[in-house]
C-alpha positions as CSV (number, residue, x, y, z in Angstrom):
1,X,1.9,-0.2,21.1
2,X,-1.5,-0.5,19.0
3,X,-1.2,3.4,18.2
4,X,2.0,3.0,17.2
5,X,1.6,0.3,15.1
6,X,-1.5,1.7,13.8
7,X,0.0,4.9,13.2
8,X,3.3,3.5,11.2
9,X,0.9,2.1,8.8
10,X,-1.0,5.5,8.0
11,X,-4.4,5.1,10.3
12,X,-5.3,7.4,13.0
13,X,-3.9,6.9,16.1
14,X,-6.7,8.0,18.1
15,X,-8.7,5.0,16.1
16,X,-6.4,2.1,17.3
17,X,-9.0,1.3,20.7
18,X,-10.2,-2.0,19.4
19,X,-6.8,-3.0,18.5
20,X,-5.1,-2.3,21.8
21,X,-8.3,-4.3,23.6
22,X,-7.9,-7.1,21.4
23,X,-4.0,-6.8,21.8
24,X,-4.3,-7.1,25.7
25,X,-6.8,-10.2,24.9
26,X,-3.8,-11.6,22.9
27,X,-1.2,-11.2,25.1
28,X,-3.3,-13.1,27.9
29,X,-3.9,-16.1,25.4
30,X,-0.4,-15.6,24.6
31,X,-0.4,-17.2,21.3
32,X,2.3,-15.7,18.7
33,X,0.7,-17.1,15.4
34,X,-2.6,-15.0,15.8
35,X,-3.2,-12.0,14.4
36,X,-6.0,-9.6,13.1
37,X,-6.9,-7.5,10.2
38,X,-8.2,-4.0,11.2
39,X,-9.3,-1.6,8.5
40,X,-8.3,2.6,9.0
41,X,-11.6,3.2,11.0
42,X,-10.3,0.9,13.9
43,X,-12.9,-1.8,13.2
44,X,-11.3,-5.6,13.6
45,X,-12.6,-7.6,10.5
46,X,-11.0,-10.5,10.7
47,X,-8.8,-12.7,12.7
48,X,-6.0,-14.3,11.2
49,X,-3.6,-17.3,12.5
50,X,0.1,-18.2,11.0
51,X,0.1,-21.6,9.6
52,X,3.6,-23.0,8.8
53,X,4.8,-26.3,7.5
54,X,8.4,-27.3,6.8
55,X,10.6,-24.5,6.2
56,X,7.2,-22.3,4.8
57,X,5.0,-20.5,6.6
58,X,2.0,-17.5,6.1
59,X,-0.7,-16.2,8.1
60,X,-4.4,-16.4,7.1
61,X,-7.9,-15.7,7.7
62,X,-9.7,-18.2,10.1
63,X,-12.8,-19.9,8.4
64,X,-15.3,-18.6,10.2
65,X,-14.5,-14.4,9.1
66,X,-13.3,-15.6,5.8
67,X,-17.1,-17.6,4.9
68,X,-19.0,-14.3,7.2
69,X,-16.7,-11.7,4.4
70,X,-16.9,-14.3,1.6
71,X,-13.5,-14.8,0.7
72,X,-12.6,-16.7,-2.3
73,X,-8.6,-16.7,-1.0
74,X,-7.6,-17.1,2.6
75,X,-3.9,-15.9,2.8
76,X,-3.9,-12.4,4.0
77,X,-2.1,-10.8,1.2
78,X,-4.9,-11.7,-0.8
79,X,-7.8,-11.6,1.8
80,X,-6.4,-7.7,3.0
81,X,-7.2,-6.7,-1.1
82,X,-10.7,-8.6,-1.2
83,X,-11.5,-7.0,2.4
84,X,-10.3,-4.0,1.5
85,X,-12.4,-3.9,-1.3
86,X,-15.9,-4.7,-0.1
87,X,-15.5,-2.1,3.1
88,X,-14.3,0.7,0.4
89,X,-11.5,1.8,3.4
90,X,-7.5,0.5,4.0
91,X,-6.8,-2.6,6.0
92,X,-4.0,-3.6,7.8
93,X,-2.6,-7.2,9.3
94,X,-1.4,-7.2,12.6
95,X,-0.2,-10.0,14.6
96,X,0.1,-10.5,18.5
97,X,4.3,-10.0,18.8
98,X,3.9,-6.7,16.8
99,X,1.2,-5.3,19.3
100,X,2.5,-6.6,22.5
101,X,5.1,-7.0,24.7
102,X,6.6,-9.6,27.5
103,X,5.4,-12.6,27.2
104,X,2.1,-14.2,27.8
105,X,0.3,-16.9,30.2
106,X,0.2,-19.7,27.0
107,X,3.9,-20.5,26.6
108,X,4.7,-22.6,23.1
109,X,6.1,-26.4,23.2
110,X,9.4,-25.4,23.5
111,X,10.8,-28.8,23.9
112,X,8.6,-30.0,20.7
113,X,10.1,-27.3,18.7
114,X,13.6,-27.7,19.3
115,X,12.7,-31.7,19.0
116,X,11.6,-31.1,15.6
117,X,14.7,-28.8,14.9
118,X,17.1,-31.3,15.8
119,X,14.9,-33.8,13.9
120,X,15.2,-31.6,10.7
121,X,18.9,-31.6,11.6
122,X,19.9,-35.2,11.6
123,X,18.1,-35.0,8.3
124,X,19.7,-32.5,6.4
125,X,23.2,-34.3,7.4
126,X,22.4,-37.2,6.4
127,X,20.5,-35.6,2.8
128,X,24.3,-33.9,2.3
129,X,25.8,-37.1,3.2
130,X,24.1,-38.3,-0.2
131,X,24.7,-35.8,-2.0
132,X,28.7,-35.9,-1.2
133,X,28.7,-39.5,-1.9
134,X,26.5,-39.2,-5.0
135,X,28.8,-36.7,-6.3
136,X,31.7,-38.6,-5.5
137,X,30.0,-41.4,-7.9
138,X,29.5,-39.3,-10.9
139,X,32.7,-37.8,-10.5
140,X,34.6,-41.5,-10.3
141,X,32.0,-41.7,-14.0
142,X,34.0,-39.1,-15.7
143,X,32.1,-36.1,-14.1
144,X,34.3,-32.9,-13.9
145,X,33.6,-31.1,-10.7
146,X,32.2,-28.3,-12.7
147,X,29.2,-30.3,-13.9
148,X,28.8,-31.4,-11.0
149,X,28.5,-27.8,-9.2
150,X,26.2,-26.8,-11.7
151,X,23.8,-30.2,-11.3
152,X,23.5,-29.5,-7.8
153,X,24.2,-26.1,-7.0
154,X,27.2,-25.5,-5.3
155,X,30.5,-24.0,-6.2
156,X,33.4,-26.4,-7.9
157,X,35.5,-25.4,-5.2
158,X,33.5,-27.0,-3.0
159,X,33.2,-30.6,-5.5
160,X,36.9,-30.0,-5.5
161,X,37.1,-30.2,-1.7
162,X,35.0,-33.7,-1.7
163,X,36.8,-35.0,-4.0
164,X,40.6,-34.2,-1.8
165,X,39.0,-35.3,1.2
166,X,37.8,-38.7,-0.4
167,X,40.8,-39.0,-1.8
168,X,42.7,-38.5,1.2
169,X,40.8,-40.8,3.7
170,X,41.3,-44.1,0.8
């Protein structure tokens, strides 16, 4: 898979023997969120890891290559150009699903993540349980469900709908 992937993004395929060894290291850690950037020459310059927070995520390079190549940014958008620029030759990112397949021995906190999904869940219902009843308010203020769309984003057929149902369960 590392000379494919290698080869989709314009390097030589017969230059992709670091990638594929640090691929098979990868797959044993088994860890999705690393990843590597490896300039057209095959050389692996840095290593990269996918940090995400609520509902945003990126990928970018660890501390340790990013003080060694004297980054100024971290996010490997911007780290690939700097990199790029002080070898004089292309990078590319590449992260551990891309290069390898089946899964590894490290297996992710399922039951945290699906925790956390049903966390964000009960949250978002109850945020558009505010927003319904908030909108309800302003309308019962002399709000026509128009404004109200436009304050908040959604169609007026859908204020129209709270407002029927409201209406309907008094």
């Amino acid at each position: 898979m590392a000379q494919s992937v290698f080869s989709r993004a314009g390097g030589d395929p017969d230059k992709a023997g670091p990638l594929a060894e640090w691929a098979e290291e990868a797959k044993r850690v088994g860890d999705p969120k690393r990843g590597v950037i490896v300039s057209e020459d095959g050389e692996l310059v840095a290593a990269t890891r996918y940090v995400a927070d609520v509902g945003i995520g990126a990928s970018y390079v660890v501390d340790e290559d990013a003080k060694r190549l004297g980054l100024f940014g971290t996010e490997v958008g911007l780290a690939s150009g700097q990199i790029a620029k002080q070898l004089g030759r292309r990078v590319i990112h590449v992260t551990m699903p891309e290069v390898t397949r089946g899964a590894g021995t490290h297996a992710p906190d399922l039951d945290g993540l699906l925790e956390d999904l049903r966390r964000v869940a009960r949250a978002r219902a109850a945020a558009e349980q505010v927003e319904r009843q908030t909108a309800l308010l302003a309308h019962t203020a002399g709000a026509s469900p128009r404004q109200i769309a436009d304050a908040i984003g959604v169609s007026h057929t859908t204020v129209h709908r709270w407002i029927k149902r409201a209406a309907a369960s008094e």
